[in-house]
N, C-alpha and C positions, 0 to 999 in steps of 0.2 A: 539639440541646442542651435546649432546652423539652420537645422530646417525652418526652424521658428521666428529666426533672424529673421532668414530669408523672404520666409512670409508678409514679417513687420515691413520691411523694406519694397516688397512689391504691392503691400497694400498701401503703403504710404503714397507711395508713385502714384498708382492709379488713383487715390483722393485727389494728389495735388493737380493730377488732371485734368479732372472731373471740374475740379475746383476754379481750375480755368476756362474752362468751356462755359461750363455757368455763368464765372465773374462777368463773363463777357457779354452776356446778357443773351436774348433773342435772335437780335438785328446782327449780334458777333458772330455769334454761331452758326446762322443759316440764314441765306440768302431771302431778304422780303420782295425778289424780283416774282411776278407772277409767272405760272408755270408753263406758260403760255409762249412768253418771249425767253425763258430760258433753256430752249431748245431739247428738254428733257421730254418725254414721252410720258403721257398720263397712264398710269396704271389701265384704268379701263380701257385705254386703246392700244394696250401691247396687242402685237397680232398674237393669231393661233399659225400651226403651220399652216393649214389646206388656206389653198385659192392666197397666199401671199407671196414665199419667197417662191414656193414650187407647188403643185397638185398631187398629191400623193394618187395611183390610178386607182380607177376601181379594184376592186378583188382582195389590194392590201391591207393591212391595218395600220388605220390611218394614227398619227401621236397625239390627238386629242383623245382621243380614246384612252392610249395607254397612259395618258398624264392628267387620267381623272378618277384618279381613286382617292383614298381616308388615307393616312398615314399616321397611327402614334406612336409616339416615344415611349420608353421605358428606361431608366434609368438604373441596371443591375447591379453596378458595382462603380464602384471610384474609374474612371475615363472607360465605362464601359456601358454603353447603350445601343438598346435592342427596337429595333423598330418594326411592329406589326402594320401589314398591311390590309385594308380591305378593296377588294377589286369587284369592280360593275360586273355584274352575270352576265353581261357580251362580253367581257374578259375572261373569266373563269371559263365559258364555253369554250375558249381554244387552246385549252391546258390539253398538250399533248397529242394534238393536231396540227396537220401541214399547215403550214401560214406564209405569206408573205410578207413581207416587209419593206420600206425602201426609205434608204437615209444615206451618212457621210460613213465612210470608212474612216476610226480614228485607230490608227496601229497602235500597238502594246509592246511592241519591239521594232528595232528597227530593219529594213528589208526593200526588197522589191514584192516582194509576195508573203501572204499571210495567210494564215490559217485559224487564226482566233484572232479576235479584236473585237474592236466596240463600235455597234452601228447607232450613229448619232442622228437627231433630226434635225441637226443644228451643223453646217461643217464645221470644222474644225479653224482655227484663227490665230491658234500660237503653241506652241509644243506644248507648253507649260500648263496648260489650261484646261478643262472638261469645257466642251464646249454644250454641256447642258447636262441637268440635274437626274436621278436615275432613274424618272418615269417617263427621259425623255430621251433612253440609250436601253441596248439592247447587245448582251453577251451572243456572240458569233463562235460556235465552234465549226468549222467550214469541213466537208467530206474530202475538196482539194483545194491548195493553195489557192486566192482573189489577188491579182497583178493590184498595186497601190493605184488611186485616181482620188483625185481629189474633186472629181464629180460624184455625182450621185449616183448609187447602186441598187438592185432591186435584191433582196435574198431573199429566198425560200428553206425552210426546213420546221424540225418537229419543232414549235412554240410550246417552252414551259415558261408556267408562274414561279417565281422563287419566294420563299416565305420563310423570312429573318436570316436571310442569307448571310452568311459573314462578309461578303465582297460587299454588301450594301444596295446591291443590285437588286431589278427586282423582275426580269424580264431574259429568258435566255433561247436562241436557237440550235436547235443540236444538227448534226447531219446537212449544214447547210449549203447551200449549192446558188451561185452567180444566177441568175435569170436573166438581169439586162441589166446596160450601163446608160447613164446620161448624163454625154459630158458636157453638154452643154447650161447643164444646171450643177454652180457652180459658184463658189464666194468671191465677189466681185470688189469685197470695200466697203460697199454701199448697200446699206438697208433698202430695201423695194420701198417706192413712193405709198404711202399708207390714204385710204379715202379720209377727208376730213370730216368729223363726226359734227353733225348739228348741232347749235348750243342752244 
């Protein structure tokens, strides 16, 4: 009987919401400024990572790579979804092979030193936050604790594909080992100057 309330009540809310948003018309709701002068970023011109914030070097796997795969959903049970992945055959090739890698250390505990955590292509920008989605991070189990840096890191170890992982993950290194640091590439505030694309 309360659950059913409660239902009535949250769906009501969310109509009268809705119902606002609409009343309000077009012009209420979202901005008719062109997208141009309102300082937002056109879809087609988000960067990718290589050649913007940083170079990923040769040898490593670069994160366009690993953030171009299929992904569907499956819906198994009431708040419970499964998601299949398919991955480009230059991905599936390094299931289980040394690989390197090089992104942001984002810790999973707090420390000077870690030994598992999430390597991100993106740093990191506020505790709170993924600072990117999970074809664009990478589960680090380390052979020895990695000193914190909020530069950039290179790791190496065995690269596996994870498939319907329950962390939601989809990318893991096992046995992984520092290779090199670079502290000079590093989150500054400020998005890299982007070329302007011709119109």
């Amino acid at each position: 009987m309360r659950l059913a309330r409660s239902r009535r009540i949250l769906t009501g809310a969310l109509g009268l919401g809705l119902a606002a948003v609409v009343g309000t018309g077009a012009a209420g709701a979202f901005s008719e400024q062109p997208l141009q002068q309102s300082g937002l970023i056109d879809p087609s011109q988000i960067p990718s990572v290589h050649n913007t914030f940083y170079q990923v070097p040769e040898g490593a796997i670069g994160w366009d790579l690993l953030g171009d795969l299929d992904v569907r959903s499956e819906s198994i049970a009431p708040l419970q979804t499964v998601f299949h992945t398919d991955y480009r055959p230059e991905v599936k090739a390094l299931d289980g092979h040394e690989a390197k890698v090089m992104g942001f250390l984002f810790p999973l505990e707090g420390g000077l030193e870690h030994d598992h955590f999430l390597l991100t292509a993106w740093p990191p920008s506020c505790p709170f936050c993924l600072p990117a989605g999970p074809s664009q991070m990478v589960e680090v189990f380390c052979a020895q604790p990695v000193a914190f840096t909020d530069g950039a890191i290179m790791m190496a170890g065995t690269f596996e594909l994870l498939h319907e992982d329950p962390s939601g993950l989809y990318y893991r290194l096992h046995d992984a080992r520092e290779v090199e640091r670079f502290d000079d590439i590093r989150w500054s505030g400020q998005l890299p100057q982007q070329p302007q694309v011709p119109r």
